[in-house]
TORKOL-693738 format. One record per atom (N, C-alpha, C): residue in three letters; x, y, z; residue number from 1. Coordinates in pm, whole numbers, plus 50000, padded with zeros to 5 digits. Layout:
N
<sefi><type>ALA</type><X>X</X><Y>Y</Y><Z>Z</Z><seq>NUM</seq></sefi>
...
END
This chain:
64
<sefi><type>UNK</type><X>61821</X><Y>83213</Y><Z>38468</Z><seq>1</seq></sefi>
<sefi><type>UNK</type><X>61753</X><Y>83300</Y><Z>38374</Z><seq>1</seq></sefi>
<sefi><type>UNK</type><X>61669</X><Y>83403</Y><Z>38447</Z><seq>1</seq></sefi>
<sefi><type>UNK</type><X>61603</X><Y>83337</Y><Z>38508</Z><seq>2</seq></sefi>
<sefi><type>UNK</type><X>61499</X><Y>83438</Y><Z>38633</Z><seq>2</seq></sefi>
<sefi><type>UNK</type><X>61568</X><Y>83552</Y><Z>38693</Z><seq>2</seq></sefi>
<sefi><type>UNK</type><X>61716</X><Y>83476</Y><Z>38726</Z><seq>3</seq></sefi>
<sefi><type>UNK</type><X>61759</X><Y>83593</Y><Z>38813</Z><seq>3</seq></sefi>
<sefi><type>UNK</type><X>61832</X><Y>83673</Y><Z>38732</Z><seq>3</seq></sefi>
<sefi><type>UNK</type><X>61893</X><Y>83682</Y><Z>38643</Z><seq>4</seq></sefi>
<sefi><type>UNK</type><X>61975</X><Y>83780</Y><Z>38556</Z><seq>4</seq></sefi>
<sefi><type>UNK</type><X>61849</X><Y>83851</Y><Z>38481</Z><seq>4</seq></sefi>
<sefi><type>UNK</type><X>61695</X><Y>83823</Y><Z>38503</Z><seq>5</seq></sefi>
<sefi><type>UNK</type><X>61590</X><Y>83900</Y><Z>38447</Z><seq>5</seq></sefi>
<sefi><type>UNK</type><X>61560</X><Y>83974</Y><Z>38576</Z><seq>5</seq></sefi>
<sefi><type>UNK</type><X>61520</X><Y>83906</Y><Z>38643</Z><seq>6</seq></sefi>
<sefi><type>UNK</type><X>61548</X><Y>83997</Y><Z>38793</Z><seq>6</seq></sefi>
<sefi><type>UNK</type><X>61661</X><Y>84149</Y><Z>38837</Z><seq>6</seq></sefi>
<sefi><type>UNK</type><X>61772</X><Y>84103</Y><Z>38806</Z><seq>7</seq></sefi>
<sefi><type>UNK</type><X>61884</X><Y>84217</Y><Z>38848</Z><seq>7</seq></sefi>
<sefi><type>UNK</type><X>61894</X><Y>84286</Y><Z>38732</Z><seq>7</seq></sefi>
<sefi><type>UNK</type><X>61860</X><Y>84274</Y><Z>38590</Z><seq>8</seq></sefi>
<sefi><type>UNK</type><X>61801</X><Y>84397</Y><Z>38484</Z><seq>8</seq></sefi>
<sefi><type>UNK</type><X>61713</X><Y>84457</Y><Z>38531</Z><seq>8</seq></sefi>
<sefi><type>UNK</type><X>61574</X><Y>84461</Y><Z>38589</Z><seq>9</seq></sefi>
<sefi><type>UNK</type><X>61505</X><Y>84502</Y><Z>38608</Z><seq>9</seq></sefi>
<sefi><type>UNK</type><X>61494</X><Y>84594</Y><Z>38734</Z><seq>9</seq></sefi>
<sefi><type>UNK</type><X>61623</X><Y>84572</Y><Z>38841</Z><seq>10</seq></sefi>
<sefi><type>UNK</type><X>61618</X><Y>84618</Y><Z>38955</Z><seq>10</seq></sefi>
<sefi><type>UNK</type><X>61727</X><Y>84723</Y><Z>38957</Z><seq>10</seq></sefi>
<sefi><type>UNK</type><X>61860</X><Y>84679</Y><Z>38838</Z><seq>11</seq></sefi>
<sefi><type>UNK</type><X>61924</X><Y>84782</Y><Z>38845</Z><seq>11</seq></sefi>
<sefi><type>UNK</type><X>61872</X><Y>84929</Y><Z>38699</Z><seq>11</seq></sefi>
<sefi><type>UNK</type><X>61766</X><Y>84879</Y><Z>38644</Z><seq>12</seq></sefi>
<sefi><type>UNK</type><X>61709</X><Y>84950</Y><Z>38546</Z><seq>12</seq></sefi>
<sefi><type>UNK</type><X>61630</X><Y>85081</Y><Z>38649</Z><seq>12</seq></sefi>
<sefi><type>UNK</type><X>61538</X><Y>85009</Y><Z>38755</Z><seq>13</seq></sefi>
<sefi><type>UNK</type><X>61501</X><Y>85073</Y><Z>38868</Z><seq>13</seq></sefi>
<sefi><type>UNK</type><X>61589</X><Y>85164</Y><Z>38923</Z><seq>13</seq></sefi>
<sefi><type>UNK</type><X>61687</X><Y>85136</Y><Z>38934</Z><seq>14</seq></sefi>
<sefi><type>UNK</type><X>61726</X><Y>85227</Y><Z>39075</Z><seq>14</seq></sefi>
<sefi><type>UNK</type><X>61791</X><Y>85332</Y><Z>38991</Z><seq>14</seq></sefi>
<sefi><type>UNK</type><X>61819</X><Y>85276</Y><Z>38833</Z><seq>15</seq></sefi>
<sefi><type>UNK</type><X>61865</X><Y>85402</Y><Z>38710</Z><seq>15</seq></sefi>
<sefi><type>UNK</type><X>61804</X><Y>85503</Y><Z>38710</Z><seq>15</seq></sefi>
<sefi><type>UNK</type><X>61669</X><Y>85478</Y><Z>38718</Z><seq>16</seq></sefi>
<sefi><type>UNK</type><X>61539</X><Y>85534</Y><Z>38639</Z><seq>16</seq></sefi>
<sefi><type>UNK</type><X>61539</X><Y>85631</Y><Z>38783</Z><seq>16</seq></sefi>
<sefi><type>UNK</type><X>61530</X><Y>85582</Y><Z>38910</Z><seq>17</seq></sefi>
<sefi><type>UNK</type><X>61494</X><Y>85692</Y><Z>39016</Z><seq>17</seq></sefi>
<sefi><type>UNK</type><X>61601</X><Y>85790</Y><Z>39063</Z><seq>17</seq></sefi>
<sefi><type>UNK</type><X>61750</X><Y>85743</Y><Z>39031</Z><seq>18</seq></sefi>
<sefi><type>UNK</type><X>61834</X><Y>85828</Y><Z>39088</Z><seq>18</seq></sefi>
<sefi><type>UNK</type><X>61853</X><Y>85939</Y><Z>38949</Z><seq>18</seq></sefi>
<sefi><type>UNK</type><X>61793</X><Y>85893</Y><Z>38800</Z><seq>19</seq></sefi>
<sefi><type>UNK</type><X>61781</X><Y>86016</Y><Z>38725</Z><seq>19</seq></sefi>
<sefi><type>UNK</type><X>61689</X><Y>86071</Y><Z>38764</Z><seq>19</seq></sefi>
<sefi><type>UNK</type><X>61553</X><Y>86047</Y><Z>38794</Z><seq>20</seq></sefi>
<sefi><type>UNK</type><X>61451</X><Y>86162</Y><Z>38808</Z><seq>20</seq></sefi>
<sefi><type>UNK</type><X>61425</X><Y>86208</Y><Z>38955</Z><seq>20</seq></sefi>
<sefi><type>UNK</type><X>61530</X><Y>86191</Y><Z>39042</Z><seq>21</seq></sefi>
<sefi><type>UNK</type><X>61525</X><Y>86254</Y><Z>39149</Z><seq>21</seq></sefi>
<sefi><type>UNK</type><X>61631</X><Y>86387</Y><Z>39132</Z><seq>21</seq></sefi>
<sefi><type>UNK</type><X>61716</X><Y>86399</Y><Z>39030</Z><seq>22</seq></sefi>
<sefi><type>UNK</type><X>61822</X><Y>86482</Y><Z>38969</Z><seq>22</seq></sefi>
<sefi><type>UNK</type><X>61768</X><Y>86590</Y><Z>38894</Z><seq>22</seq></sefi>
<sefi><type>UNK</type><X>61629</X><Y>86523</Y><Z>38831</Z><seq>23</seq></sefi>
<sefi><type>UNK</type><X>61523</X><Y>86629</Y><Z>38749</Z><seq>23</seq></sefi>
<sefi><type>UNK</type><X>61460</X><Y>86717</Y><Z>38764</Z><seq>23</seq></sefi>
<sefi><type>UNK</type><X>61469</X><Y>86861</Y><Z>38743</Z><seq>24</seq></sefi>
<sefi><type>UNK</type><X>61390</X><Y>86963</Y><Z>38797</Z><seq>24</seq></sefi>
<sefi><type>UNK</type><X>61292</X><Y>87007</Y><Z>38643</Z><seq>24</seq></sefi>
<sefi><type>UNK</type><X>61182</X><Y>87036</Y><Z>38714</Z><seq>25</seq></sefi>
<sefi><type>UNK</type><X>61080</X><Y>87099</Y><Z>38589</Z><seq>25</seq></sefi>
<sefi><type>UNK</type><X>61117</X><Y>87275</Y><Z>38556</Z><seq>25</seq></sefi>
<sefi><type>UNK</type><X>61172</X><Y>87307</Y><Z>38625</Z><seq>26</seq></sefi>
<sefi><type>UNK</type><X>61184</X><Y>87465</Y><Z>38560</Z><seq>26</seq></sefi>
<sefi><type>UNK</type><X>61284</X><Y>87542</Y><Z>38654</Z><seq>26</seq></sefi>
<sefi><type>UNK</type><X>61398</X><Y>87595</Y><Z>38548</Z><seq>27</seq></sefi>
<sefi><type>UNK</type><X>61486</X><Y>87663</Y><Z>38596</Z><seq>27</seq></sefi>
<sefi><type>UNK</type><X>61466</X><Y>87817</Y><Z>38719</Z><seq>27</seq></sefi>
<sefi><type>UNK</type><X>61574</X><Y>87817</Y><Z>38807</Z><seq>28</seq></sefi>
<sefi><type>UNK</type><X>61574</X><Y>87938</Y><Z>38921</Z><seq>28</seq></sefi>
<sefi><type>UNK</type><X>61602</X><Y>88018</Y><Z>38847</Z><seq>28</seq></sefi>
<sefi><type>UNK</type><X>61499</X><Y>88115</Y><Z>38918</Z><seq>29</seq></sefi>
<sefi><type>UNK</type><X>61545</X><Y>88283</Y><Z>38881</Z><seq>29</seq></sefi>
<sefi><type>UNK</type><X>61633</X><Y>88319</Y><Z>38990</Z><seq>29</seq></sefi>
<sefi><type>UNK</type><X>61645</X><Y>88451</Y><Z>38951</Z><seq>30</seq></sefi>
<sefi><type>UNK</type><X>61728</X><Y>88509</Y><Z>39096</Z><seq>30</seq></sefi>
<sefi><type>UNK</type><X>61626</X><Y>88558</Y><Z>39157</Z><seq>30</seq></sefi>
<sefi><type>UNK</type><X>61630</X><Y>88596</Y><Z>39229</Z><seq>31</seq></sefi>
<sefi><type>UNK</type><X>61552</X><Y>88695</Y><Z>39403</Z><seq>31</seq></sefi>
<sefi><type>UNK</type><X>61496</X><Y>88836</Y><Z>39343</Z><seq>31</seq></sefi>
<sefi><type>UNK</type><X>61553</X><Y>88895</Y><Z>39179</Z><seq>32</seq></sefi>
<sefi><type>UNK</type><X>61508</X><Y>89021</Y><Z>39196</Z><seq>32</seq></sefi>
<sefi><type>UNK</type><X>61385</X><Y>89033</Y><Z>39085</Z><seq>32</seq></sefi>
<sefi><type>UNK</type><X>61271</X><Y>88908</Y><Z>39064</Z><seq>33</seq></sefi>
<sefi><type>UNK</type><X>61208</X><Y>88930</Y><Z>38938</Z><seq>33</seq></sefi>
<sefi><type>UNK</type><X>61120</X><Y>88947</Y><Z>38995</Z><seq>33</seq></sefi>
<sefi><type>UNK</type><X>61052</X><Y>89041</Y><Z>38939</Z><seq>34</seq></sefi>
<sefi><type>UNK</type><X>60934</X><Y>89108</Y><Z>39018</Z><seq>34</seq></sefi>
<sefi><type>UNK</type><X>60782</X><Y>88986</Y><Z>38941</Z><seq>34</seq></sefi>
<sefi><type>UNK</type><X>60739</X><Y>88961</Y><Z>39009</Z><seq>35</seq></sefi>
<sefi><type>UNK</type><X>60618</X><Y>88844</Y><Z>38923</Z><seq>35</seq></sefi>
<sefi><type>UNK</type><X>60523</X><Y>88895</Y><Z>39041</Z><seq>35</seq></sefi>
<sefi><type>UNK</type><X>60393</X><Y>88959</Y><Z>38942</Z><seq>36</seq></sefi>
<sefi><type>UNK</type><X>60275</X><Y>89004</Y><Z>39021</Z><seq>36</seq></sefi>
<sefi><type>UNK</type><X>60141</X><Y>88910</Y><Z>38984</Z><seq>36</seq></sefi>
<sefi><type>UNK</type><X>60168</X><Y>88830</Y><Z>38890</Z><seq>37</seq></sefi>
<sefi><type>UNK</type><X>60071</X><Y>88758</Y><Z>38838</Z><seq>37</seq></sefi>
<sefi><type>UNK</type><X>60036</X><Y>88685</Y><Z>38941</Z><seq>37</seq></sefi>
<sefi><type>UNK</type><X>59870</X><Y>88646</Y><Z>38955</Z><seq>38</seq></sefi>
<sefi><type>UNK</type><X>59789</X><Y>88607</Y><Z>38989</Z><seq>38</seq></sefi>
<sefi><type>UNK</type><X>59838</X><Y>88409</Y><Z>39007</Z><seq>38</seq></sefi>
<sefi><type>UNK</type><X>59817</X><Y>88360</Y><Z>39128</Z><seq>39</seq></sefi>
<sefi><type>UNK</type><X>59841</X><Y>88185</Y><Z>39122</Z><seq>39</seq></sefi>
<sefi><type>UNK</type><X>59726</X><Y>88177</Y><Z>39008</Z><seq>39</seq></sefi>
<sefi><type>UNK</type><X>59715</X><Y>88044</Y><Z>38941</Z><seq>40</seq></sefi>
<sefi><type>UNK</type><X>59633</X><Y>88018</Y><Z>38874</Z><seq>40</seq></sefi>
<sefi><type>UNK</type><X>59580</X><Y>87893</Y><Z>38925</Z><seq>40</seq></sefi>
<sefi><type>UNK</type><X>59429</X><Y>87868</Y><Z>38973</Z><seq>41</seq></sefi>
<sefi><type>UNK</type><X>59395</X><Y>87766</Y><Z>39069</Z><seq>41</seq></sefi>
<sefi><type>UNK</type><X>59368</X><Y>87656</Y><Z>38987</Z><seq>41</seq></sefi>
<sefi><type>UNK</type><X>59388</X><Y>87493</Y><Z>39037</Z><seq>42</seq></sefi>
<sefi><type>UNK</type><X>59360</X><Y>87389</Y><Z>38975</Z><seq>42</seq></sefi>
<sefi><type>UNK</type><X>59179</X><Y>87387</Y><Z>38945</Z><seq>42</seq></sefi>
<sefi><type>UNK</type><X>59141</X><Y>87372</Y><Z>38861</Z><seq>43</seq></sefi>
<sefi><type>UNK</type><X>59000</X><Y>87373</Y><Z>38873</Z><seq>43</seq></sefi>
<sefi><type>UNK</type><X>58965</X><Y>87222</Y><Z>38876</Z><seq>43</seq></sefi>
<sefi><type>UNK</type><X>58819</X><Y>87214</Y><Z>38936</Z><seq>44</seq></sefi>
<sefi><type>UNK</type><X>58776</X><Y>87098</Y><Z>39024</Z><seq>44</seq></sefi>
<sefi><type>UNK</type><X>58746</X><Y>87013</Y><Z>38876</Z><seq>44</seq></sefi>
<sefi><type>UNK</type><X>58779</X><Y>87066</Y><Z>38730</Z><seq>45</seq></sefi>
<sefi><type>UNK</type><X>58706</X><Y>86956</Y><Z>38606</Z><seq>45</seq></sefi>
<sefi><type>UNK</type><X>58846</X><Y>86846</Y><Z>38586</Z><seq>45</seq></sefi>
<sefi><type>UNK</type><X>58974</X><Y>86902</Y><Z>38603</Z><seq>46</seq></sefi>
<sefi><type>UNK</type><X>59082</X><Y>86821</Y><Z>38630</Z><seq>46</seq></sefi>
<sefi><type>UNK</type><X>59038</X><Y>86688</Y><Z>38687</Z><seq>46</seq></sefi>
<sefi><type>UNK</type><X>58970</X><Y>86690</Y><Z>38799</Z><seq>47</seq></sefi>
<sefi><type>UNK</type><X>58944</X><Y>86532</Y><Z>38880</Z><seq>47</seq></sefi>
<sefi><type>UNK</type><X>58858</X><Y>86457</Y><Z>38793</Z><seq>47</seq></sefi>
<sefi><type>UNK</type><X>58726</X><Y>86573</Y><Z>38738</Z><seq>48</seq></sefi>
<sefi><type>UNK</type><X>58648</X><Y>86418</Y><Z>38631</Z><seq>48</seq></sefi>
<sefi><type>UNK</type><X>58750</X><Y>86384</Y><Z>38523</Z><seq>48</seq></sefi>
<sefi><type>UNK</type><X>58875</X><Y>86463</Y><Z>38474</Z><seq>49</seq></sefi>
<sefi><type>UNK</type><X>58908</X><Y>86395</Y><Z>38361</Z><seq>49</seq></sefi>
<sefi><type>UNK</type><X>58975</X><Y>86284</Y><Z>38443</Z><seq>49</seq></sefi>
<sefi><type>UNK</type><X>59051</X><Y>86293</Y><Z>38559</Z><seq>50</seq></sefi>
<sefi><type>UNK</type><X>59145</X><Y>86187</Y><Z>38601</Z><seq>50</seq></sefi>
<sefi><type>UNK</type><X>59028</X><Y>86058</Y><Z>38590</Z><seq>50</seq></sefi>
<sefi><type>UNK</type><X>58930</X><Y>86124</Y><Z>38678</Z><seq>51</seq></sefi>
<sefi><type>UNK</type><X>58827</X><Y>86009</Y><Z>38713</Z><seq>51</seq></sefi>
<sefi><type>UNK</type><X>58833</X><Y>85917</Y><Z>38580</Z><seq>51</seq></sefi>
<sefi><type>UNK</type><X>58744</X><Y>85975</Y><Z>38437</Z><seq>52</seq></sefi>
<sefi><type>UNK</type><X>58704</X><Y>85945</Y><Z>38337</Z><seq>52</seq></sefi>
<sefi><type>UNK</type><X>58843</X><Y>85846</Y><Z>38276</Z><seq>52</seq></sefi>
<sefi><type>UNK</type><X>58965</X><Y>85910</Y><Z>38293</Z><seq>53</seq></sefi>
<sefi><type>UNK</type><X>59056</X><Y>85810</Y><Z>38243</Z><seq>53</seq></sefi>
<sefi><type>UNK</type><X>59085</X><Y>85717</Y><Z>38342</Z><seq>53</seq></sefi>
<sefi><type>UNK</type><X>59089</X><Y>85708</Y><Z>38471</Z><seq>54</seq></sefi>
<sefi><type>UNK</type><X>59079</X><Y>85553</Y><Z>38513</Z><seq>54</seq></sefi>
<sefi><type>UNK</type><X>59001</X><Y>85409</Y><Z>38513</Z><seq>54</seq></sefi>
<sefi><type>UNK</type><X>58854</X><Y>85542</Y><Z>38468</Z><seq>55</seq></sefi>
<sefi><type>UNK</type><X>58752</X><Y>85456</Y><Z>38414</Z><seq>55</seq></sefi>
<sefi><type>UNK</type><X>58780</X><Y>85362</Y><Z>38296</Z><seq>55</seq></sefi>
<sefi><type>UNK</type><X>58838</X><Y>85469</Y><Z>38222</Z><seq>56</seq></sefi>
<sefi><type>UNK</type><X>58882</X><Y>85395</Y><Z>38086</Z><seq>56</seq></sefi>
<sefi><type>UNK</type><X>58984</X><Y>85305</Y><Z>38045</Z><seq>56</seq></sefi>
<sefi><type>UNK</type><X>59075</X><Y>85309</Y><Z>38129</Z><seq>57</seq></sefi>
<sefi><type>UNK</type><X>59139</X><Y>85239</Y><Z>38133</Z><seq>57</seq></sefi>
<sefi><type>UNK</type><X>59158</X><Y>85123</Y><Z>38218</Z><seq>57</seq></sefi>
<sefi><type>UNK</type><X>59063</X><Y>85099</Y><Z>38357</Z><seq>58</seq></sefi>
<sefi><type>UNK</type><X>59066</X><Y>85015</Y><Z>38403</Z><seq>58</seq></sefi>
<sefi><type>UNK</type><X>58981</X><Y>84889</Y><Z>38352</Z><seq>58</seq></sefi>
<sefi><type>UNK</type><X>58820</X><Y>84984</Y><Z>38288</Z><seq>59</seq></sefi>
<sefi><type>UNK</type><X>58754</X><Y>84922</Y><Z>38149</Z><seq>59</seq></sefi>
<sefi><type>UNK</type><X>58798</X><Y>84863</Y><Z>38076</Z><seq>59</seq></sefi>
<sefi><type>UNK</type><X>58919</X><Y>84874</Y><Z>38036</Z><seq>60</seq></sefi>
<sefi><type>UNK</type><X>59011</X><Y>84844</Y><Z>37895</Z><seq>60</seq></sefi>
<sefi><type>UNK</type><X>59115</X><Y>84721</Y><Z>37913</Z><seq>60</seq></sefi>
<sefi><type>UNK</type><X>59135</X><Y>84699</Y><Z>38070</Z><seq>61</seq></sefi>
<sefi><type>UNK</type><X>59228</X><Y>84632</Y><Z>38072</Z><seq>61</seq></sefi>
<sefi><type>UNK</type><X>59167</X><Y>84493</Y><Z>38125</Z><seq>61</seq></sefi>
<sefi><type>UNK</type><X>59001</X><Y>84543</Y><Z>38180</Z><seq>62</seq></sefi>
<sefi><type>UNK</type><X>58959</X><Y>84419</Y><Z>38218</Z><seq>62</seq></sefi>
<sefi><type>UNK</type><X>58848</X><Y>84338</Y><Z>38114</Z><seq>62</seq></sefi>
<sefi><type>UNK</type><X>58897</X><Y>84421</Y><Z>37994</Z><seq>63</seq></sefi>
<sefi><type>UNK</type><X>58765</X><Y>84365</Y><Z>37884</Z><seq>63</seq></sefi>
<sefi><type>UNK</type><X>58828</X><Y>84295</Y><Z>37801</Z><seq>63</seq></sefi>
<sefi><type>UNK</type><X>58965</X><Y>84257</Y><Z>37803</Z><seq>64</seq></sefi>
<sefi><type>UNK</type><X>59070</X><Y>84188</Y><Z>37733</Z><seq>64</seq></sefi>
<sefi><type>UNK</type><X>59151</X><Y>84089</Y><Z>37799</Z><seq>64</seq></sefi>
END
């Protein structure tokens, strides 16, 4: 039983990574699009939210 729960779970794995190694977030342009826009920088409030949700959730998982 263990092991046929075992080799679901391992060939579910190696499903799951050889699709999202196949996955791209946003299609190529070609070479001739002119894009003058400005990078847009990560701002430093990003980290308290990460912070704030590990808080919360590490809170959450050890209060139950």
């Amino acid at each position: 039983m263990k092991n046929s729960i075992f080799k679901k779970y391992t060939l579910s794995t190696l499903f799951v990574i050889c699709i999202s190694t196949s996955a791209s977030a946003q299609i190529t342009f070609a070479n001739d699009v002119n894009d003058q826009a400005p990078v847009a920088p990560i701002d430093g409030f990003v980290t308290v939210g990460i912070v704030a949700g590990a808080f919360l959730g590490l809170r959450k998982k050890f209060k139950d």
